[in-house]
N, C-alpha and C positions, 0 to 999 in steps of 0.2 A: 550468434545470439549471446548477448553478455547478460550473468547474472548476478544481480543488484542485492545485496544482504544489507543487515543494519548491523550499528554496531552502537553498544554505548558504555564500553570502557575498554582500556586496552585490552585488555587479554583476548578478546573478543576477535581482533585482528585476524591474526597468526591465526586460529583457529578457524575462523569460515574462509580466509584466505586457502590453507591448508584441504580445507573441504572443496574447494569450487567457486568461490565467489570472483568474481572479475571486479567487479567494481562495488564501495562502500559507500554508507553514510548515516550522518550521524546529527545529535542534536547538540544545542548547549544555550544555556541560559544565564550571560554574566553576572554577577551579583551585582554590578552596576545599573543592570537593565530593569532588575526587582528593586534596588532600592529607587529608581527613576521612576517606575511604572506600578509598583507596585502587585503584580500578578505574573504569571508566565506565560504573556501572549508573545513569545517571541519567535517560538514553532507549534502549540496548542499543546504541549506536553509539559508538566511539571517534572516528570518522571519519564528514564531513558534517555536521560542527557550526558553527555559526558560534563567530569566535575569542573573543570575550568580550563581558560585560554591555554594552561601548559600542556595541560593534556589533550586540548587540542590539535598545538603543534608538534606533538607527541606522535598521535593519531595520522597524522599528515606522512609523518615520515616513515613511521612503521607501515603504512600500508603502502605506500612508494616502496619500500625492502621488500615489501610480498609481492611486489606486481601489479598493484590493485588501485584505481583512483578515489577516489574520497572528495562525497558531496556532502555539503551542508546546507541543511534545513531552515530557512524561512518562511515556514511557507502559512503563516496566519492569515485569515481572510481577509483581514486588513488591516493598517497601520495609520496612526495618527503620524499628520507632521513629525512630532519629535522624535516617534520611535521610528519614523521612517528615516532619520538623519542618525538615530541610533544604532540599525539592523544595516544601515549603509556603513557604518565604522566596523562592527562585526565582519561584513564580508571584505570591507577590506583586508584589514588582519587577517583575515583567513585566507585570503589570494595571496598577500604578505608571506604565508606562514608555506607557501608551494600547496594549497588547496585546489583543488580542478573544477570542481561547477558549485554550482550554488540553485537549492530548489526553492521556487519563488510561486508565491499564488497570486498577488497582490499586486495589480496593474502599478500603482502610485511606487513602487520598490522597485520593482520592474525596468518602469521607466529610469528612475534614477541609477539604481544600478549601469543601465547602459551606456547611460550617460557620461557618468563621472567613473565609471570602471568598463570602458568597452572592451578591455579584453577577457573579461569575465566570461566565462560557458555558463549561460542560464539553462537549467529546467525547469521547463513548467509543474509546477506541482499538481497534484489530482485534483485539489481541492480549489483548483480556476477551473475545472469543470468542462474542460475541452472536450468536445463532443462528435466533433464535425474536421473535416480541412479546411473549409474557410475561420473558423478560429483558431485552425493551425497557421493558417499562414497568416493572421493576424499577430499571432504570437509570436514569429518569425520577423514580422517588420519591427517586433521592440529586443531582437535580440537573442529570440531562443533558438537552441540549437538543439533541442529536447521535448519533447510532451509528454508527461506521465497521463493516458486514461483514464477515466474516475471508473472504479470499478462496477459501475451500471451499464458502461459499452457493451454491447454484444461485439460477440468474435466475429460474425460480417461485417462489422459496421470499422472495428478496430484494423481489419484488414484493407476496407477498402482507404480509409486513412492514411496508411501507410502506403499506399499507393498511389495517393492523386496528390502527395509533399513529400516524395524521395528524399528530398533533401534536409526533410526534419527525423529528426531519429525520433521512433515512436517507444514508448515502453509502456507495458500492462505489469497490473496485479498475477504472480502467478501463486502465491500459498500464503497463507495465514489469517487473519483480521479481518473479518469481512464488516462493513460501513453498513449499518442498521438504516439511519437515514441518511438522508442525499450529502456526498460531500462537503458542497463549495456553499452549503445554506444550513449547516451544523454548525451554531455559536456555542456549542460547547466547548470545554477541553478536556482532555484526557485522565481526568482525577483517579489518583490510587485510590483501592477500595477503602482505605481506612479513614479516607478524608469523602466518603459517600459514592464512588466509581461514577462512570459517566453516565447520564442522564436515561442514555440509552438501556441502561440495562435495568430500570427500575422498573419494580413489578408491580402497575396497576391493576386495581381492582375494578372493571367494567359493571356497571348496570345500565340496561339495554332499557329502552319503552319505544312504542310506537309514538310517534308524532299526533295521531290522532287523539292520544291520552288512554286506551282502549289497552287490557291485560292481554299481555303476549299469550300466543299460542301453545301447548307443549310443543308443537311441530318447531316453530320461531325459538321458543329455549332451548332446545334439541340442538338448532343449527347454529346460535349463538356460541353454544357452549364448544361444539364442535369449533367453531373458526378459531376461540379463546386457545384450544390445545394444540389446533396445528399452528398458532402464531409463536406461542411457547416453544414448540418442537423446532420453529424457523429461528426463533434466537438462538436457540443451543446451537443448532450448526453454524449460525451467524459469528457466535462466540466461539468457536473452535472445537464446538461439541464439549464444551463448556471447561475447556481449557486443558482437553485432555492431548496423552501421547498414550502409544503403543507400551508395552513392558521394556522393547529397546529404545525408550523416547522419541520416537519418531511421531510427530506431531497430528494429531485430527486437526477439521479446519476447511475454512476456505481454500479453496483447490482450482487451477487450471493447466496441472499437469495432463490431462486428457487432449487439453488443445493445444500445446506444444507445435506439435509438427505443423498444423494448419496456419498458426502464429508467425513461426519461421518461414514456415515459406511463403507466407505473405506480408513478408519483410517487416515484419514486427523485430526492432534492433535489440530490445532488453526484456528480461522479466525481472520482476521486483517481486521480493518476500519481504512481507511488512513483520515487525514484531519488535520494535527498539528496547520496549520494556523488557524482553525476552530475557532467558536463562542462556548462558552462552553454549551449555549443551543441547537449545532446543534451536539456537541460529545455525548449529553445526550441522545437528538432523534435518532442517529444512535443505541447506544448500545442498547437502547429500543426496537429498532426494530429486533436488531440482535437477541437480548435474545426471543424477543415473538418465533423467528423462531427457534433457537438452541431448547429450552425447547419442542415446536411441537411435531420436531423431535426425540429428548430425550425419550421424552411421545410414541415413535411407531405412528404415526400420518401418513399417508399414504404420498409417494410425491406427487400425485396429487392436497391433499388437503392441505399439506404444501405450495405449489406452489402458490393456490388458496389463501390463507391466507396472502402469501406475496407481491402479485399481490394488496391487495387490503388492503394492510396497509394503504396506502400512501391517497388513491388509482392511481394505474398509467397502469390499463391493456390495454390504447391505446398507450405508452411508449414501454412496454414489447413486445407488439407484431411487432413494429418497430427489436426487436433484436440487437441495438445498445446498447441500456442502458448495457446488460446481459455483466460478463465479462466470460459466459459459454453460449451463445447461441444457444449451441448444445440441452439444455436442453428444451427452448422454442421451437427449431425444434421438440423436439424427443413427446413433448405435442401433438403438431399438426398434428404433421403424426399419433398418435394414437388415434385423437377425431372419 
């Protein structure tokens, strides 16, 4: 099972290399692509890109010296014509430059990519929303040798995946970032808080009425108010437990260190830690943590006491037992009903 870290400057490399990571990737947004387009839909991040094409091929090579391959991010929901002829010159260079895959959400890129670059490795990005095997193997006749899960798959569902298209390597979410709304139908992008943060994280003010025009109940304001605080409580874990780490920085957060062993042996090929924007001492604590639990596993280590192991990395077994953190909470169910 190989594990996927971000990365978005050098130094970043050498370090989650050093840590655990098997394979990288990263973003970038040429200044030609802003002055052409105007905005940074070139992977939905203005921010956590690497600075330019040099550092690019920078990138390529220093993570080649660490052992580690390096993909690049395409993967906006969609492309006009021009930027699809644009984001096509980008990956070329970047194959150019000894690049390894390229992650792609956008049917119309997609296609062309294969076309005019078939020896490209495409991934499918989360953000095409692959659900199923049949739009695995759809994805598979334009080319992919990859599907990244959107991380609303259930761990049944990602397994049997992996199992009725052997021949597609499958990857999940396993730590960080949890996707508020649906991936592949989010027209946001990813704005630093100082230019308003992303859409998702804005705190509206609710007033409730019945439909019939008639003054709610106390009982109906009671339950309102209630659903209002446990929605609040579900972003903070959705956010990372609102962006926190441990005192040894080891990160809170979206989590599917619990389902490890189930992942793997149900031929699940990669985990992915999102976090591009990231501190490069919080990509280092991620993969560290990811590695202790892959290797567990690797080792035959039971799930329970994998489970137990990764419950108390952190430590956050008052976290986990919310089931908000989990982005397989099925798993902390399925504990509990058999203590």
């Amino acid at each position: 099972m190989k594990i996927v870290a971000p990365i978005s400057r050098i130094p970043d490399i050498e370090a989650v290399a050093r840590a655990g990571a098997n394979e990288l990737y990263c973003g970038i947004v040429p200044r030609e692509w802003l002055q052409a387009f105007g905005a940074a839909t070139a992977n939905r991040r203005p921010t956590g890109n690497l600075a330019s094409s040099e550092d690019l091929r920078c990138a390529v090579a220093t993570a080649h010296e660490h052992g580690c391959t390096l993909a690049l991010t395409l993967n906006a929901q969609q492309y006009s014509a021009d930027q699809t002829a644009a984001a096509l010159e980008i990956a070329a260079a970047f194959l150019e430059m000894g690049g390894d895959a390229l992650i792609i959400s956008d049917l119309g890129l997609m296609q062309a990519v294969s076309e005019s670059l078939p020896s490209a490795r495409i991934h499918v990005s989360s953000v095409a929303t692959c659900r199923n095997a049949n739009a695995v193997r759809f994805y598979q006749k334009l080319g992919a040798a990859r599907v990244i899960l959107p991380r609303d798959v259930m761990l049944e569902e990602a397994v049997e995946i992996a199992a009725d298209v052997p021949d597609v390597e499958i990857e999940v979410f396993v730590l960080n970032d949890g996707c508020v709304f649906e991936e592949g139908v989010c027209n946001t992008i990813h704005l630093p808080n100082q230019l308003g943060g992303p859409i998702c994280l804005d705190k509206y003010h609710y007033v409730y009425r019945r439909r019939d025009g008639r003054d709610l109940s106390a009982r109906l304001q009671r339950l309102a108010a209630e659903t209002d605080r446990e929605y609040q409580k579900w972003l903070w874990y959705r956010f990372s437990c609102g962006f926190s780490s441990t005192p040894d920085g080891l990160p809170y957060g979206p989590c599917a260190l619990c389902a490890v062993p189930r992942l793997r042996s149900g031929g699940v090929s990669a985990v992915k830690i999102a976090g591009r924007e990231a501190s490069t001492a919080r990509k280092v604590a991620s993969v560290k943590m990811v590695r202790k639990i892959v290797e567990a596993a690797a080792a035959g280590a039971p799930e329970r006491a994998v489970a137990e192991l990764a419950r108390n990395l952190r430590p956050s077994p008052e976290h986990c037992a919310t089931g908000y953190m989990c982005y397989y909470p099925e798993v902390v169910t399925s504990f509990v009903e058999n203590q």
